[in-house]
Structures are given as C-alpha cells and as structure tokens.
C-alpha positions as semicolon CSV with decimal commas, in nm:
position;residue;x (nm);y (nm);z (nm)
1;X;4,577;1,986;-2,050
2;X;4,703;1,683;-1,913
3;X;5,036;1,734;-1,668
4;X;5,280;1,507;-1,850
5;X;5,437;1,198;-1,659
6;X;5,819;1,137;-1,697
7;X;5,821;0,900;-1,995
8;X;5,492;0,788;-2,039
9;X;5,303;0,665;-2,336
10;X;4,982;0,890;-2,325
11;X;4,662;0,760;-2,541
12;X;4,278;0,790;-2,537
13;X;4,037;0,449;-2,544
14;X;3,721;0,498;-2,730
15;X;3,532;0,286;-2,556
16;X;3,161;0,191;-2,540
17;X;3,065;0,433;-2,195
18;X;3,293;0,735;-2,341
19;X;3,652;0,834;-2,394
20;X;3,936;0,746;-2,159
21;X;4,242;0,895;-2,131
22;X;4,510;0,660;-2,000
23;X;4,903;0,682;-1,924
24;X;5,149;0,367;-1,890
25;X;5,501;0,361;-1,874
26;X;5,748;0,095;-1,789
27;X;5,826;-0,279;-1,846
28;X;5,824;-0,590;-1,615
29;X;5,675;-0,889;-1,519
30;X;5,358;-0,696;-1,381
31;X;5,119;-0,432;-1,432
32;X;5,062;-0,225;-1,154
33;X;4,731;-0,012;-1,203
34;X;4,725;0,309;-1,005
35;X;4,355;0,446;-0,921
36;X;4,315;0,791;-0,832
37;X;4,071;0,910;-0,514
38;X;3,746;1,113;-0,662
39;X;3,882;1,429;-0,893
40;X;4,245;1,314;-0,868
41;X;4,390;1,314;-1,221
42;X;4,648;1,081;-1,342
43;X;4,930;1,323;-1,375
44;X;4,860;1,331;-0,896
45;X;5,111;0,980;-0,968
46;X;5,378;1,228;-1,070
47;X;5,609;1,181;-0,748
48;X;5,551;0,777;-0,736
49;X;5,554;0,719;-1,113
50;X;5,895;0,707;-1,225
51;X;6,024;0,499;-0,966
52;X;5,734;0,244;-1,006
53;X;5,849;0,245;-1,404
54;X;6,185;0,137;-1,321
55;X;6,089;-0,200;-1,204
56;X;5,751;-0,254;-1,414
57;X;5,473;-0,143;-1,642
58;X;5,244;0,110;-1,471
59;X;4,931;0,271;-1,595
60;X;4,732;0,550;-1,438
61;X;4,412;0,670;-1,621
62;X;4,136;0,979;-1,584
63;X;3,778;0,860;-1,479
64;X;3,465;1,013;-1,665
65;X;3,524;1,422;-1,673
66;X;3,853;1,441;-1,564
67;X;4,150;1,539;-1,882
68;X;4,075;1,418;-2,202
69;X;3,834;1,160;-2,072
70;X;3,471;1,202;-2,142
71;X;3,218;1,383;-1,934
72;X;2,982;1,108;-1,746
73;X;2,662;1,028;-1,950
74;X;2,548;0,741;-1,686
75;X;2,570;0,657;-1,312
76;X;2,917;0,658;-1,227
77;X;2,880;0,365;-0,953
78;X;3,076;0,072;-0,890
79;X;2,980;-0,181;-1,159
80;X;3,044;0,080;-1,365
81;X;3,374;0,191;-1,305
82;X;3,476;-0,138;-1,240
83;X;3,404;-0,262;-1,612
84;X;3,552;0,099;-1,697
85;X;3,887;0,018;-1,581
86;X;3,899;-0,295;-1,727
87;X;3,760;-0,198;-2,042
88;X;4,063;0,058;-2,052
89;X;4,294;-0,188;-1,909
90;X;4,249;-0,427;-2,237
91;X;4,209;-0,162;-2,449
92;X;4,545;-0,068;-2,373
93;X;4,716;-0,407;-2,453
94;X;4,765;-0,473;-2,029
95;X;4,640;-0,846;-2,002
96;X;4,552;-0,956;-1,650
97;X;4,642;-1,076;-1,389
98;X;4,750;-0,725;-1,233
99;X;4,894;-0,539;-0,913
100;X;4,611;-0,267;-0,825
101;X;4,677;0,057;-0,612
102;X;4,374;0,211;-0,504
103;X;4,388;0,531;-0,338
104;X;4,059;0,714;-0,144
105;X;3,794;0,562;-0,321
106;X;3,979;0,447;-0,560
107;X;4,015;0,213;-0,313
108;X;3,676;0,120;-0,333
109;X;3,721;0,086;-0,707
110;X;3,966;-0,165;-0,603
111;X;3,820;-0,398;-0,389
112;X;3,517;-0,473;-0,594
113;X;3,760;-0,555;-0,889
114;X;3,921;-0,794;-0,678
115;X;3,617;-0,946;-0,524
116;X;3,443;-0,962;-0,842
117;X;3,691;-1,086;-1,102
118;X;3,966;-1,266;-0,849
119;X;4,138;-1,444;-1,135
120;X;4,230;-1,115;-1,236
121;X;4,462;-0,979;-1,000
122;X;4,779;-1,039;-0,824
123;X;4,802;-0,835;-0,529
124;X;4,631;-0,504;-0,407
125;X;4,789;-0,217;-0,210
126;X;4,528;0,028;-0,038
127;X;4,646;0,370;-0,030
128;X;4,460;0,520;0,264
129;X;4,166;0,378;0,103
130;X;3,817;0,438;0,130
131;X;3,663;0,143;0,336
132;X;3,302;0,037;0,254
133;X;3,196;0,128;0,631
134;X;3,329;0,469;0,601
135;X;3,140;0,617;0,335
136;X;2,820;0,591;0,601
137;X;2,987;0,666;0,935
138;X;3,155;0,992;0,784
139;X;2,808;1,088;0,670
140;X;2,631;1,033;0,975
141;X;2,919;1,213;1,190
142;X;2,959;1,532;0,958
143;X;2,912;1,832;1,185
144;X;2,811;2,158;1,113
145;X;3,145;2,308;0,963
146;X;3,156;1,984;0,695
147;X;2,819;2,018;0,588
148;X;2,844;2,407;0,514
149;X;3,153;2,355;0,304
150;X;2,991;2,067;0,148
151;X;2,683;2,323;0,077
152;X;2,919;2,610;-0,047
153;X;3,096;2,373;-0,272
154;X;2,811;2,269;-0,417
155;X;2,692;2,548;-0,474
156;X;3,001;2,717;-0,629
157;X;3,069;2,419;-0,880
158;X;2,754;2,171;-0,883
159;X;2,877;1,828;-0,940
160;X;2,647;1,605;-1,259
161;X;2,386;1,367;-1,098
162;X;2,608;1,083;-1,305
163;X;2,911;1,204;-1,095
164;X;3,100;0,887;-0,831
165;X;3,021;1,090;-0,510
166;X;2,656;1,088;-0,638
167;X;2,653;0,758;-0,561
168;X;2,964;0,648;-0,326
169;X;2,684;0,507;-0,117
170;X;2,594;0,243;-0,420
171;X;2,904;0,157;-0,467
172;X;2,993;0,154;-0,093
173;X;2,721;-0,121;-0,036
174;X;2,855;-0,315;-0,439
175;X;3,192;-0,379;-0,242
176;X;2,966;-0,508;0,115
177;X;2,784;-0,754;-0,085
178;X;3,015;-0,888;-0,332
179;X;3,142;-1,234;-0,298
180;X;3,528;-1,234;-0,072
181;X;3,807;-1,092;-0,108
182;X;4,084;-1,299;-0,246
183;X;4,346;-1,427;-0,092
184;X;4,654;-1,266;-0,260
185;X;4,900;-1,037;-0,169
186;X;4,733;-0,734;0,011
187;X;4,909;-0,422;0,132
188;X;4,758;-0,137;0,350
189;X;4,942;0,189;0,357
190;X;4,741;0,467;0,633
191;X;4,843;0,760;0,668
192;X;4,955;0,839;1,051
193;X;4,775;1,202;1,084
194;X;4,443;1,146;0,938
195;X;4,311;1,489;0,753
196;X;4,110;1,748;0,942
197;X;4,136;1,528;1,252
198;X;4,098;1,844;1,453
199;X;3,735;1,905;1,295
200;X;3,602;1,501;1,247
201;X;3,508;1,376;1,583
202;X;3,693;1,168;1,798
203;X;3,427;0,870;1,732
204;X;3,477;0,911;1,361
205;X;3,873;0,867;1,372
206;X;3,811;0,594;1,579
207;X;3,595;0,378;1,315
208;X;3,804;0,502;1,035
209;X;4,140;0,315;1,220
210;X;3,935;-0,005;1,297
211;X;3,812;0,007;0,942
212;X;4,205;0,038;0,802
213;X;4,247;-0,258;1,072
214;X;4,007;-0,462;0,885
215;X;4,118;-0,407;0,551
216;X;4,454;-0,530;0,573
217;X;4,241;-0,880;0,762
218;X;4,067;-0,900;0,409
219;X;4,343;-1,147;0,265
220;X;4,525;-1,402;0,517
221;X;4,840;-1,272;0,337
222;X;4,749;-0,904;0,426
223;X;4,946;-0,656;0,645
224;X;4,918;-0,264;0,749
225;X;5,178;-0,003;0,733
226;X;5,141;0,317;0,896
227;X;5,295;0,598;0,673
228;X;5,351;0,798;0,975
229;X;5,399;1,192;0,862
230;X;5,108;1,163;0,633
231;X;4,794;1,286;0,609
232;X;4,557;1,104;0,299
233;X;4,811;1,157;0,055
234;X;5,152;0,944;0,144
235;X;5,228;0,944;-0,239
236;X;5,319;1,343;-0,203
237;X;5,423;1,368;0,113
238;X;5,603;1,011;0,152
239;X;5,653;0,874;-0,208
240;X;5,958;0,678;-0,122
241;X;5,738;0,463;0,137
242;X;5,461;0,419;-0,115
243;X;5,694;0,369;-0,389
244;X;5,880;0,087;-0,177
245;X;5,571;-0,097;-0,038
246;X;5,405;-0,120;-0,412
247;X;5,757;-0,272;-0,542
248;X;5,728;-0,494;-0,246
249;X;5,395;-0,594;-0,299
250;X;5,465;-0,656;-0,671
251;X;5,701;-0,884;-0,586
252;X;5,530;-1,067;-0,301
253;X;5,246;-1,098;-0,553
254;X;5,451;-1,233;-0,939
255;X;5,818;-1,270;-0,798
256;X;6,126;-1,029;-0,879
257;X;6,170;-0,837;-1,184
C-alpha cells in the first residue's frame, strides 16, 4: 500500500509499457517532477512534498514494480524510462515545459530527458545524482565487502533481468552519447558526507566529487550546493535546503509564483 502524501491526488496511468501509479499535488506556474533513486517509492518525497505544493504543482510517480505500478515486462533502460515518464507525465494532464528533480539515478533519468527532448524542460535540480561516469568507476572500485553484500542481496531477493540496475550501464552510456545538455536553469545539491565513505576508497570519493563538479558545468547557468550534514539523501535529513533550492530553481527557471 502506497504511504499517502499530504494532499495529493493519487491515480494509476494505463499506459502502453504497464501501469503507473502517479501522485501530484499543488498549483502554480510550473510542474516540478520529482524522480526517485532505484527502489525509492513516491511516498520517500514525504518530508519535501508539502512545502514544494505550496508554491506549485508537483508530481512524484512509482517506476515499473514499485506500488501499484506494474511489474517490468521489458528492459528497464534509459529510453525506456525516459518515454515512461513522459508518457505518465501527459497522461496525467502535466503539459511541458517542466522543472525536473532527479535524485540517485533518477538523476540519470533526468539528464537524458533533458538532453533528449530540451524543449521540454525548464530547469533541472540534481539531487546527489547519479553521474554517467560513476556508474563504471563505482564498479571497477567495489572491494571485497561491496561485492559480498551485493552477492547476499542477490541472493536473498533476486532482482528481474528487466529490472534499471540490470542495465544502469545502458543507460549510463544513453546519457554519454546523447546530444548536450541544455542550457537552462541547473541546480546541483551533494550531499557533504558521501555514504559508506569509510568503506569506498579514497580514489572513488575523489571521482564521485569531480563528477558532481561537472554536473553543475553541464548548463552555463548551472551552480553546486553542498548540503553539508547529508549523506545521499538531503531530502530526509535536510528537506528545508532541498525544499528551498527546488523553489529557487523553479523560479530561476518560469519566474515567481
């Protein structure tokens, strides 16, 4: 059962690939579009979400297997969920152009929506987002303790060959060849005390934090901001930040409410 969210209009979207459960809330002169990291559900928006409404529409939907949404019966990589999410966008009456918020790789998500259909969007925050580098420099620095938790989870709940992590490295190298990155309103929030530091090595952190660099150098109207007493999750452990750099970025990116 779906976690409710303070005031939101919860539907499903038959669509085409599969049902997809969706929650929006809110009015304003934008749409901001939160997208959830792998296995986050759209109720995880809970401590950002009614804020957010105050000032403008927001939606939040669950990706193939997660709530109400339908199991995956295909690949799960980035064309995919790309056409997903704006399948479910229209089918919920939210017309482009729209502010996305991509968190983990839902930032990847993200950033081939913008590169792919630039017309489409107004700004983009990146919510310690999943760069397109990192998805093969984690892999080839995993040590020993990653890889047997890796094993163990698999073992103890086998995710479907269709599943996004299946194929993070497709979708990882959709975003590297895709044509630029626009140049609208870009926001990149990184969390100051990166997760598991104490087990990644130091050369891993170190790409990670040139790869946040670069992100926020994808738009000339881009900028970083540190969310300092965060790990990979500022919108539960610093939802006022997140909450007041997405209203900022809304209205760098369509003007005040």
């Amino acid at each position: 059962m779906t976690v409710a969210l303070p005031g939101a209009r919860v539907a499903v979207a038959p669509l085409p690939g599969g049902d997809v459960e969706h929650a929006v809330s809110g009015d304003g002169p934008a749409t901001v579009v939160l997208v959830n990291g792998s296995g986050g559900p759209l109720a995880a928006w809970r401590p950002v979400w009614s804020p957010i409404a105050a000032s403008a529409r927001v939606f939040a939907y669950n990706r193939a297997g997660l709530g109400r949404s339908a199991a995956p019966a295909s690949p799960q990589h980035g064309d995919a969920l790309v056409a997903q999410l704006r399948d479910t966008l229209r089918a919920a009456g939210l017309a482009p152009p729209w502010v996305l918020v991509g968190h983990s790789f839902g930032g990847l998500i993200v950033q081939l929506l913008a590169r792919r259909h630039p017309g489409d969007i107004a700004g983009v925050l990146l919510l310690d987002a999943t760069a397109p580098d990192d998805v093969a420099v984690m892999a080839a620095h995993e040590n020993g303790l990653q890889r047997t938790l890796r094993r163990m989870l698999d073992t103890v709940a086998p995710t479907s060959p269709f599943a996004e992590v299946r194929h993070a490295a497709a979708t990882a190298e959709a975003v590297r060849t895709a044509p630029p990155f626009p140049p609208v309103p870009l926001t990149v929030v990184t969390g100051g005390r990166p997760a598991m530091a104490w087990a990644t090595p130091k050369a891993a952190l170190a790409a990670r934090a040139a790869h946040q660099q670069a992100l926020a150098r994808l738009s000339p109207l881009g900028r970083q901001v540190i969310a300092a007493r965060s790990g990979h999750f500022p919108q539960f452990s610093e939802p006022a930040l997140v909450v007041e750099e997405v209203l900022a970025l809304t209205r760098r990116a369509v003007g005040p409410a």
